[in-house]
C-alpha positions in Angstrom: 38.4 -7.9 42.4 37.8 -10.3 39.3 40.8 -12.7 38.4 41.4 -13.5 34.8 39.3 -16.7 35.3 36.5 -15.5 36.5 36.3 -12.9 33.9 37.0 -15.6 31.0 34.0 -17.0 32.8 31.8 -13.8 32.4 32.8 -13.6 28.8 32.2 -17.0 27.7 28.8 -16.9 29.4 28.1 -13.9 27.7 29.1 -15.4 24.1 26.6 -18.0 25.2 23.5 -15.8 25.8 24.6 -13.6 22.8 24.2 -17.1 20.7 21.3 -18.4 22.8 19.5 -14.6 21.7 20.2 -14.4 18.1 19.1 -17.6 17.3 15.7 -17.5 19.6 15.1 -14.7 17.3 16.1 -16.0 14.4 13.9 -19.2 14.8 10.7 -18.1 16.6 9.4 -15.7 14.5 10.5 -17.7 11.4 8.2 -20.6 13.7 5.6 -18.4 14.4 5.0 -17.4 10.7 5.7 -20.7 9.2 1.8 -22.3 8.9 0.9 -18.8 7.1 3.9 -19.7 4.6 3.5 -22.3 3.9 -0.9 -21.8 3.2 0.2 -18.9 0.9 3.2 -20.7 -1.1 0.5 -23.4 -2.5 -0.4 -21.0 -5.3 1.7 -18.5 -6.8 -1.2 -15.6 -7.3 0.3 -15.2 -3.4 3.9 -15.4 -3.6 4.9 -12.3 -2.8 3.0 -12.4 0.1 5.3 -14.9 1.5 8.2 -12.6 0.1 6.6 -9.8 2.1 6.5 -12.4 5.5 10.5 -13.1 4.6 11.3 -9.2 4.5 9.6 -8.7 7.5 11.1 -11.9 9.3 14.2 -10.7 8.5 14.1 -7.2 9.5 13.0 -8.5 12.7 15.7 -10.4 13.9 18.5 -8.6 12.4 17.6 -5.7 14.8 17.0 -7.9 17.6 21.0 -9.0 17.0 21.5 -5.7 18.6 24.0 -4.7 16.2 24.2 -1.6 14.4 22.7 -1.8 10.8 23.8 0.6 8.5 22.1 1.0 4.9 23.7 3.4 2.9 21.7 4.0 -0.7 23.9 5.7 -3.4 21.4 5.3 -6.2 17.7 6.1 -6.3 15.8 3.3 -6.4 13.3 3.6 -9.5 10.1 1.0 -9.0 9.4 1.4 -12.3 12.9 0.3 -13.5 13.9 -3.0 -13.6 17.5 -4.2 -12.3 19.9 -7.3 -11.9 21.4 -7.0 -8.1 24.6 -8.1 -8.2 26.3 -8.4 -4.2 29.5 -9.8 -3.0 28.9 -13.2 -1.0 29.9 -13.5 2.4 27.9 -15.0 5.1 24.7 -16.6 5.1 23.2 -13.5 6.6 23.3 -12.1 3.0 20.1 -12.6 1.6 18.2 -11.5 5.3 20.4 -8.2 4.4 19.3 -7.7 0.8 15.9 -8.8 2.1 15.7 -6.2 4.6 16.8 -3.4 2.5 15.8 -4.1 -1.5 11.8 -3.0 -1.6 9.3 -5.1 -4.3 9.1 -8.8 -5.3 13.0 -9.7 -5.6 13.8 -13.5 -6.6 17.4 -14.9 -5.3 19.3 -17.4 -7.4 20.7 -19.4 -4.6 22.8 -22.5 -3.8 20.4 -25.1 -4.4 21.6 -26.3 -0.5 19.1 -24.1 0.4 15.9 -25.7 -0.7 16.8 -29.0 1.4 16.5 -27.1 4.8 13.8 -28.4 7.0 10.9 -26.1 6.5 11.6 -23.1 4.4 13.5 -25.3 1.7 10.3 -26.1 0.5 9.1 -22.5 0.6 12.6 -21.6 -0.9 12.6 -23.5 -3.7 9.0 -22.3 -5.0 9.6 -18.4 -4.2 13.1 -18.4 -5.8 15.7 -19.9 -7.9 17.9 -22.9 -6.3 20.6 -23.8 -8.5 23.5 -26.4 -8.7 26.5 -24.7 -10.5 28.1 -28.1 -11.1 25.4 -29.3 -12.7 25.0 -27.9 -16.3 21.4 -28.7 -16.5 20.6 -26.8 -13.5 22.6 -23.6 -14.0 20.6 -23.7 -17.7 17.5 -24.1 -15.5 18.5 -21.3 -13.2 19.5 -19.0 -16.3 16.2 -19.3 -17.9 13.8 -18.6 -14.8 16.2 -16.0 -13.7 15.2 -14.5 -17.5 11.5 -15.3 -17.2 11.7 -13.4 -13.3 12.5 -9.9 -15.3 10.1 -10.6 -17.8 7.4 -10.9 -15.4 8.6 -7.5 -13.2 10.6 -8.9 -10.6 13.9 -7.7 -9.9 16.8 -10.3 -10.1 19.6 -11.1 -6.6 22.6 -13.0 -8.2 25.6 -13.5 -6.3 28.5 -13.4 -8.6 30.9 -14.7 -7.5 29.2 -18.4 -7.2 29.7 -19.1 -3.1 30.9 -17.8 -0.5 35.3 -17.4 -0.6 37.7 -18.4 2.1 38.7 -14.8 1.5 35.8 -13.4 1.7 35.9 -9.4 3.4 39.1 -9.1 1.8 39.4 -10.7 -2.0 36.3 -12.0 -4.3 36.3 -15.0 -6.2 36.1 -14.2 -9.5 32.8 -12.9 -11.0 30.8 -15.5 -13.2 29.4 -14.3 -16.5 25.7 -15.1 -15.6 24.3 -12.1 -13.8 25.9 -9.8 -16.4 24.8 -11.9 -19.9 21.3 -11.3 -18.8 21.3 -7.4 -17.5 23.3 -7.0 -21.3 20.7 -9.2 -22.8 17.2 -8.5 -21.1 19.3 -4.6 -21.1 18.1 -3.5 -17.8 20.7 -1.7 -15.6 23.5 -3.9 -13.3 23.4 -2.8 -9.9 26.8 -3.6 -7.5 25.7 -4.1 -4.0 28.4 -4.3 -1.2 27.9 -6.1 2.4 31.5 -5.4 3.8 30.7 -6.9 7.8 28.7 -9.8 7.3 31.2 -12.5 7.4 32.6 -10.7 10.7 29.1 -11.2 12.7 27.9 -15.0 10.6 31.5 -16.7 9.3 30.7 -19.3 7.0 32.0 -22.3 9.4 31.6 -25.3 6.8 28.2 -25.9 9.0 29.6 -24.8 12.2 27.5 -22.0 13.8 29.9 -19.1 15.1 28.0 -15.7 16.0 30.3 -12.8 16.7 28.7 -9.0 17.8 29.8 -7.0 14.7 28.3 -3.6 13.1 26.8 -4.4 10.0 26.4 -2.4 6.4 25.3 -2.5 3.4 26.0 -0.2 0.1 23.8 -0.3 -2.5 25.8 1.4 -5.1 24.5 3.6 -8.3 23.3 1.3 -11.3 25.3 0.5 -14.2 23.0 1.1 -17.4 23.4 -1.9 -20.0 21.4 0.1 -22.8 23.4 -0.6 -26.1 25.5 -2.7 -24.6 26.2 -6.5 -26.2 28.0 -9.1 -25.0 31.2 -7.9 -26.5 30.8 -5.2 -23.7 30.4 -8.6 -21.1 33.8 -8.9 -20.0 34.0 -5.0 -19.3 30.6 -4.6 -17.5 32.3 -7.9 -15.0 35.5 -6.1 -14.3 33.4 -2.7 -13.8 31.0 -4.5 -11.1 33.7 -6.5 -10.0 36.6 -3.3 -9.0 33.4 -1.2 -7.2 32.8 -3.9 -4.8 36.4 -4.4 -4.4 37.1 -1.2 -3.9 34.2 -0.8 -1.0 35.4 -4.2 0.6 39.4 -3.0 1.1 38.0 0.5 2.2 36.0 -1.2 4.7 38.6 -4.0 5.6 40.8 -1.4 7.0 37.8 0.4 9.6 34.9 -0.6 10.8 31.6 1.7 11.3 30.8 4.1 13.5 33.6 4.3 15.7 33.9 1.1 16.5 37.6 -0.3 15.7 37.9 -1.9 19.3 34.9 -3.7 19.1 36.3 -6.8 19.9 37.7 -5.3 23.3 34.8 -3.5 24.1 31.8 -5.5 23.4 31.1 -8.5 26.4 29.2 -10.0 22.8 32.3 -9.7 20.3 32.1 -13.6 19.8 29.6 -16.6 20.3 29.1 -20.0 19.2 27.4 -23.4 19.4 
């Protein structure tokens, strides 16, 4: 028969391997792909090839987390039509998400962080748009590229609400006015996008990696069209985007998916960490 300390034992070994799996696969085929990334980021004809490389890194490894993945589509998703993505911010396992489930050429604006990591910060910061929101002349930078991105066919990722909350799963920060002055004034359609579990599986640890066996989801809700609209309409359009999310996070706050409200109890891989 096990005593409790052996079975603490079991457990705590098992958060270890849990770790030890995610991030071998998390890191290897990232690795493996790298010298192809970093051939094809020196000219910008092949961009989205490296794009295409991301996607399919990060489909890899998110279902070699061995977590459910749920992607629930209530819109249909028009690669003729432009639109300005507009998710709550959780985890750094959001952009792998959006990655794995938004089709085309997307470009992030991201924490400009990003672009110092060894390795892909330099692929980063030429595929996508690093930005410094307490810099002025950096968010003005950000603002126009993010501008020229739609004007050259891409469709546009910006987080809203700026960085990741203290809150986040259950309140949003409130939403910055970027995403939304461009959608009104380039008047392509706002798109709310909802990643309720994320921050339950990656917690954003001020640099402290902490993996925890979660289900994960993501909602990509039904456009908002910005036809006609000015920027009058900005404040309104923010509060719109802003109360769907909400709305999907408090929903989800209070379940989880699939069946799975004892996960913590049930799963030998409910939390890990190095």
């Amino acid at each position: 028969m096990l005593t409790f300390g052996s079975m603490k034992a079991i457990k705590y070994l098992s958060h270890r391997i849990y770790t030890t799996w995610c991030v071998t696969w998390f890191v290897v085929p990232f690795v493996v792909t790298y010298p192809l990334q970093a051939f094809l980021s020196r000219k910008e004809k092949w961009y989205r090839h490296v794009h295409n490389i991301n996607r399919a890194w990060s489909t890899v490894f998110l279902r070699m987390f061995l977590a459910p993945l749920i992607v629930e589509w209530r819109m249909r998703f028009d690669r003729k039509q432009l639109y300005v993505f507009t998710p709550n911010h959780s985890s750094y396992l959001d952009i792998p998400m959006l990655l794995h489930t938004i089709p085309g050429f997307l470009n992030f604006v991201g924490k400009s962080s990003l672009a110092k990591v060894p390795l892909w910060g330099e692929v980063y910061s030429k595929l996508y748009i690093p930005v410094d929101r307490r810099n002025p002349v950096s968010s003005a930078r950000s603002y126009i590229r993010s501008k020229k991105t739609l004007e050259q066919g891409r469709n546009l990722v910006i987080f809203p609400e700026g960085t990741i909350p203290k809150t986040a799963g259950v309140k949003m920060l409130p939403f910055k006015d970027g995403p939304f002055k461009i959608a009104i004034e380039m008047q392509v359609p706002v798109v709310p996008v909802t990643m309720p579990y994320n921050q339950h599986f990656l917690p954003d640890l001020d640099g402290k990696l902490k993996v925890r066996w979660h289900p994960l989801k993501i909602v990509v809700h039904e456009p908002i069209d910005t036809k006609g609209m000015t920027l009058a309409d900005l404040p309104e359009l923010k509060e719109r985007v802003f109360n769907i999310i909400q709305t999907e996070i408090t929903k989800h706050s209070k379940t989880y998916v699939n069946g799975y409200p004892d996960y913590q109890e049930n799963s030998a891989f409910s939390e890990a960490r190095i």
